[in-house]
DSSP file (Angstrom, degrees, kcal/mol; ACC not computed):
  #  RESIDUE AA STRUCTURE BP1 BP2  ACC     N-H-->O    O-->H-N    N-H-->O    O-->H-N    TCO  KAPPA ALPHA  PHI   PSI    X-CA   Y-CA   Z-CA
    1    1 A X              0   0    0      0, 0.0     2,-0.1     0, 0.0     5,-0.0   0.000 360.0 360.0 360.0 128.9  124.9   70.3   53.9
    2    2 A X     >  -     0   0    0      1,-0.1     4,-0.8     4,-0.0     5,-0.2  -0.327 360.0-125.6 -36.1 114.0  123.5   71.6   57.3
    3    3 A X  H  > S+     0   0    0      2,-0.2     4,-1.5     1,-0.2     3,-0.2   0.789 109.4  49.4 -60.7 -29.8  120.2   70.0   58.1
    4    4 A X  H  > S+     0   0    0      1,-0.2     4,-1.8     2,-0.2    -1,-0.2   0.954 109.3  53.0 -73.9 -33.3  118.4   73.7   58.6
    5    5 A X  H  > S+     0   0    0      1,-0.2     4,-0.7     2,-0.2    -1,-0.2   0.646 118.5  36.1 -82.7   1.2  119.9   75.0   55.2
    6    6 A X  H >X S+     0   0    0     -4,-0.8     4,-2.3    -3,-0.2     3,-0.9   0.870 115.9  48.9 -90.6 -47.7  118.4   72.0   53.5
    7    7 A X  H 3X S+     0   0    0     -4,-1.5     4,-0.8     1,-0.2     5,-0.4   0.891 119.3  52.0 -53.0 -38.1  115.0   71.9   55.9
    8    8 A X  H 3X S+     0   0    0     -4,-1.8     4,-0.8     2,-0.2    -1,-0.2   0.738 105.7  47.4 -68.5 -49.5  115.4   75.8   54.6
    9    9 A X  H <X S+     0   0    0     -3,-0.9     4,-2.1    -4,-0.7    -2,-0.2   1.000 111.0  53.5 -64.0 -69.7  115.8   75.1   50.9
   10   10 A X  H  <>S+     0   0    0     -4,-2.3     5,-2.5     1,-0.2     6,-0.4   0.505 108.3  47.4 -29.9 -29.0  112.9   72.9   51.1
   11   11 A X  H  <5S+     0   0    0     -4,-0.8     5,-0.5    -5,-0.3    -1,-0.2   0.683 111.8  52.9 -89.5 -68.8  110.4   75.5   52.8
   12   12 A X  H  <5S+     0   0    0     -4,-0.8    -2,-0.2    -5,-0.4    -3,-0.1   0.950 130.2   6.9 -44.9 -31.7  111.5   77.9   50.4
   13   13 A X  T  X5S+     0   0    0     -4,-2.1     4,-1.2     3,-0.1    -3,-0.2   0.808 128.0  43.4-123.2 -42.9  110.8   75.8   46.9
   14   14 A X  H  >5S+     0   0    0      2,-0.2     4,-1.8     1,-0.2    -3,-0.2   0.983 119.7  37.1 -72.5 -68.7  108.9   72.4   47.7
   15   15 A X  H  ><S+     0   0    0     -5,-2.5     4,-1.3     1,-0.2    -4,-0.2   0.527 106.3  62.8-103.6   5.0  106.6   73.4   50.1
   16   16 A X  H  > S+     0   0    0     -5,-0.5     4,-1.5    -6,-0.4    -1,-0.2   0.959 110.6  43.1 -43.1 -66.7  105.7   76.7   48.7
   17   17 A X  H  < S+     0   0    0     -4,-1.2    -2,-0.2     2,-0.2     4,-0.1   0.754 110.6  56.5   6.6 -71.0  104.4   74.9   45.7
   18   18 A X  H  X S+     0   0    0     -4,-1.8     4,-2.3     1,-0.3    -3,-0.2   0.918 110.5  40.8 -71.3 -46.6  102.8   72.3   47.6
   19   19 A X  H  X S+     0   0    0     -4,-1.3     4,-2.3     1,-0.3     3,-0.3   0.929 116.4  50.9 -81.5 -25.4  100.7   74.5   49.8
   20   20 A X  H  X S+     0   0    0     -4,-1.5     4,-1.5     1,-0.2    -1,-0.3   0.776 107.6  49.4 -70.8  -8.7   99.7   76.9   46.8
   21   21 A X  H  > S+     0   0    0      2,-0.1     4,-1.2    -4,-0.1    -1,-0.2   0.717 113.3  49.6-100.2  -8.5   98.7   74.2   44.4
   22   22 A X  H  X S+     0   0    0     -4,-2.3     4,-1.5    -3,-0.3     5,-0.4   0.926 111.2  50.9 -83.2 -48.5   96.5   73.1   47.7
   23   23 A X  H  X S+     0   0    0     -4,-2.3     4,-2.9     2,-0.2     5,-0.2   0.918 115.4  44.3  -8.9 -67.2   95.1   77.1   48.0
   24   24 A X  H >X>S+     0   0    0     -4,-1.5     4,-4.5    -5,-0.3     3,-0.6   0.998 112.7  49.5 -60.6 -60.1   94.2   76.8   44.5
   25   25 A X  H >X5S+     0   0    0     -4,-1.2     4,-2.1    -5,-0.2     3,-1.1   0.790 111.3  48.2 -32.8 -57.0   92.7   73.4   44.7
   26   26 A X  H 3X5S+     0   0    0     -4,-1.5     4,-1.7     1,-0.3    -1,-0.2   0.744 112.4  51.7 -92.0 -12.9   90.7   74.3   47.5
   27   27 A X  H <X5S+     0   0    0     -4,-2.9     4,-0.8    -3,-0.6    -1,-0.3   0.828 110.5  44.8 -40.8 -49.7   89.6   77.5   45.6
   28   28 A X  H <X5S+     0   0    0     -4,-4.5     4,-1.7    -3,-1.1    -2,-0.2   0.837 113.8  54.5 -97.7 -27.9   88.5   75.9   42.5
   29   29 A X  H  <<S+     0   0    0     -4,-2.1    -2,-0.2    -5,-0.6    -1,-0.1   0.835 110.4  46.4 -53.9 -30.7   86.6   73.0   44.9
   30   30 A X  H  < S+     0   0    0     -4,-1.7    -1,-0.2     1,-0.1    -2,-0.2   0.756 123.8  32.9 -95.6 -35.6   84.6   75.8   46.8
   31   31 A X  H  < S+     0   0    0     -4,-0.8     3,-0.2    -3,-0.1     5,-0.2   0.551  82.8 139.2 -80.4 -16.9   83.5   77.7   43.5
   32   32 A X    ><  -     0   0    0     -4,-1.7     3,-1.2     1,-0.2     4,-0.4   0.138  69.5 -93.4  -6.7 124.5   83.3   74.3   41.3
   33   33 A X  T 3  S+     0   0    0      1,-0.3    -1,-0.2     2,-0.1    -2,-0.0  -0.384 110.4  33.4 -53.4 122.4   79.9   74.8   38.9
   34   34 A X  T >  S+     0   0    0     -2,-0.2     3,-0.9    -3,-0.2     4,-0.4   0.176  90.5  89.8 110.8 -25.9   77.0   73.3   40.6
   35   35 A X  T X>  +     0   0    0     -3,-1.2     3,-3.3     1,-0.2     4,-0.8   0.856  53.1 101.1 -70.6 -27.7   77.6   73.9   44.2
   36   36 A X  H 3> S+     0   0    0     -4,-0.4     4,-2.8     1,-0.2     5,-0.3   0.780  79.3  49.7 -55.4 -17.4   76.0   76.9   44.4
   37   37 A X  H <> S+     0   0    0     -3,-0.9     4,-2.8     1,-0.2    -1,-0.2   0.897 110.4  54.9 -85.9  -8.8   72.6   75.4   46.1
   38   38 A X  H <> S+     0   0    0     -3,-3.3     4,-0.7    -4,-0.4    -1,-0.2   0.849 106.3  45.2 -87.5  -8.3   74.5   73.8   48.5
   39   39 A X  H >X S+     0   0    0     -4,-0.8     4,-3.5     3,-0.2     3,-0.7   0.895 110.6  54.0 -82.8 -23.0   76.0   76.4   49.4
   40   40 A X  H 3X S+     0   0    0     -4,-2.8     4,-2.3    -5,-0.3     5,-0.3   0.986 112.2  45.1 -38.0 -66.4   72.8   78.3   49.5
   41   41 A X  H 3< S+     0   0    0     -4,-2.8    -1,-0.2    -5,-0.3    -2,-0.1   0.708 111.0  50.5 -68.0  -7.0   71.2   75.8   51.7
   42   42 A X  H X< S+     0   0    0     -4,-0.7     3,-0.6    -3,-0.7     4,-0.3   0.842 111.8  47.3 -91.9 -24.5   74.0   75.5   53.9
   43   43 A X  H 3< S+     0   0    0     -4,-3.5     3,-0.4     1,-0.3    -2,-0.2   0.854 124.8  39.4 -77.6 -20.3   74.1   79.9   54.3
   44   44 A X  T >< S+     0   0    0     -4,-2.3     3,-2.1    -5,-0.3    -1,-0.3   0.547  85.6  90.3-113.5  -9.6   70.1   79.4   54.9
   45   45 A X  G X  S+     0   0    0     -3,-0.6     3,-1.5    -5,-0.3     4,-0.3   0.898  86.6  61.1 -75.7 -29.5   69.9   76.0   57.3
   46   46 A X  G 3  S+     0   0    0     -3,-0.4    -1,-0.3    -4,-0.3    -2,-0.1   0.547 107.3  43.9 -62.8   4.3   70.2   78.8   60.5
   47   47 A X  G X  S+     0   0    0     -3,-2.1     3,-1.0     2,-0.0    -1,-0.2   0.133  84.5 102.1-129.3   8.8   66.9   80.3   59.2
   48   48 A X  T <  S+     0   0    0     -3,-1.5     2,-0.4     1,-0.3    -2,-0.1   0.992  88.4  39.4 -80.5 -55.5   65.1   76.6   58.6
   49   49 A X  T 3  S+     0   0    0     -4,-0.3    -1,-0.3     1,-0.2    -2,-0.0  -0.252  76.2 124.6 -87.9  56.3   62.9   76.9   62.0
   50   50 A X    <   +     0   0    0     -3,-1.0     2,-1.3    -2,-0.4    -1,-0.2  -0.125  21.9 116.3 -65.9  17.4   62.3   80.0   61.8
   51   51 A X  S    S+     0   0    0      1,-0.1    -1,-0.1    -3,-0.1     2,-0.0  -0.458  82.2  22.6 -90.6  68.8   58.2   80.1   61.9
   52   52 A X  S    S-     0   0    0     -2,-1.3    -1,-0.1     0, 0.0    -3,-0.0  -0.063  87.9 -97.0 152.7 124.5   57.8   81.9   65.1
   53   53 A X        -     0   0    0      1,-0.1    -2,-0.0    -3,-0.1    -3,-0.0  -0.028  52.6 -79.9 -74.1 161.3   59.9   84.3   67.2
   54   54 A X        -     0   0    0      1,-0.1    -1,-0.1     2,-0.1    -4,-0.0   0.052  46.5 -97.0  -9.4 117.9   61.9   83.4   70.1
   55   55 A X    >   -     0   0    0      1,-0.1     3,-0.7     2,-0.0    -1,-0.1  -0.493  25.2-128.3 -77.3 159.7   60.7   82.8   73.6
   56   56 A X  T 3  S+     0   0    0      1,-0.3     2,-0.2     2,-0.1    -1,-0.1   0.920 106.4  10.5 -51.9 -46.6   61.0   85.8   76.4
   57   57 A X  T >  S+     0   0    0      1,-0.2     3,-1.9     3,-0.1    -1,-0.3  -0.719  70.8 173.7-146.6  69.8   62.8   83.4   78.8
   58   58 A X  T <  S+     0   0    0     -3,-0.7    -1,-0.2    -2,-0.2    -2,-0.1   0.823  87.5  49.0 -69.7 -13.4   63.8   80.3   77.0
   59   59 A X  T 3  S+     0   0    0      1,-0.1     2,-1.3     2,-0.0    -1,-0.2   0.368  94.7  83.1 -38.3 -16.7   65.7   79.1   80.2
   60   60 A X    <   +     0   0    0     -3,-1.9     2,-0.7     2,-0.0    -3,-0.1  -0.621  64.1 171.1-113.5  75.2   62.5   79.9   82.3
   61   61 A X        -     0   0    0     -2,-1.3     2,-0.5     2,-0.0    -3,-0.0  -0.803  20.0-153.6-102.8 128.7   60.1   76.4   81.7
   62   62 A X              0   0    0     -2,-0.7    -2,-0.0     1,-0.1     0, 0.0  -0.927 360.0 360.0-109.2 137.6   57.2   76.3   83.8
   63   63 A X              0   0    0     -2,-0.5    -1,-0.1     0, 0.0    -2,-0.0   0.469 360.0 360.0-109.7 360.0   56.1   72.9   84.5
């Protein structure tokens, strides 16, 4: 057998498989009951020092 029709086979049935049963895994890890407040606190952690707008010129420090 010809090392690409084997490398070939392999791609077609082995690691087809392999990477859909990691897809799924990482599917059912990211929905998994109970993450949802971390993911909540991770979508909200850009908004955690938020008490007070922006400065005009934060590059611009007067000393």
């Amino acid at each position: 057998m010809e090392t690409y029709t084997f490398l070939r086979q392999l791609a077609d049935s082995w690691f087809l498989l392999a990477m859909t049963l990691v897809f799924l895994g990482v599917c059912v890890w990211a929905f998994r009951p109970g993450s949802r407040a971390m993911h909540r606190d991770v979508a909200n952690s850009i908004f955690r020092h938020d008490d007070r707008p922006a400065e005009a010129n934060p590059a611009k420090k007067e000393a």
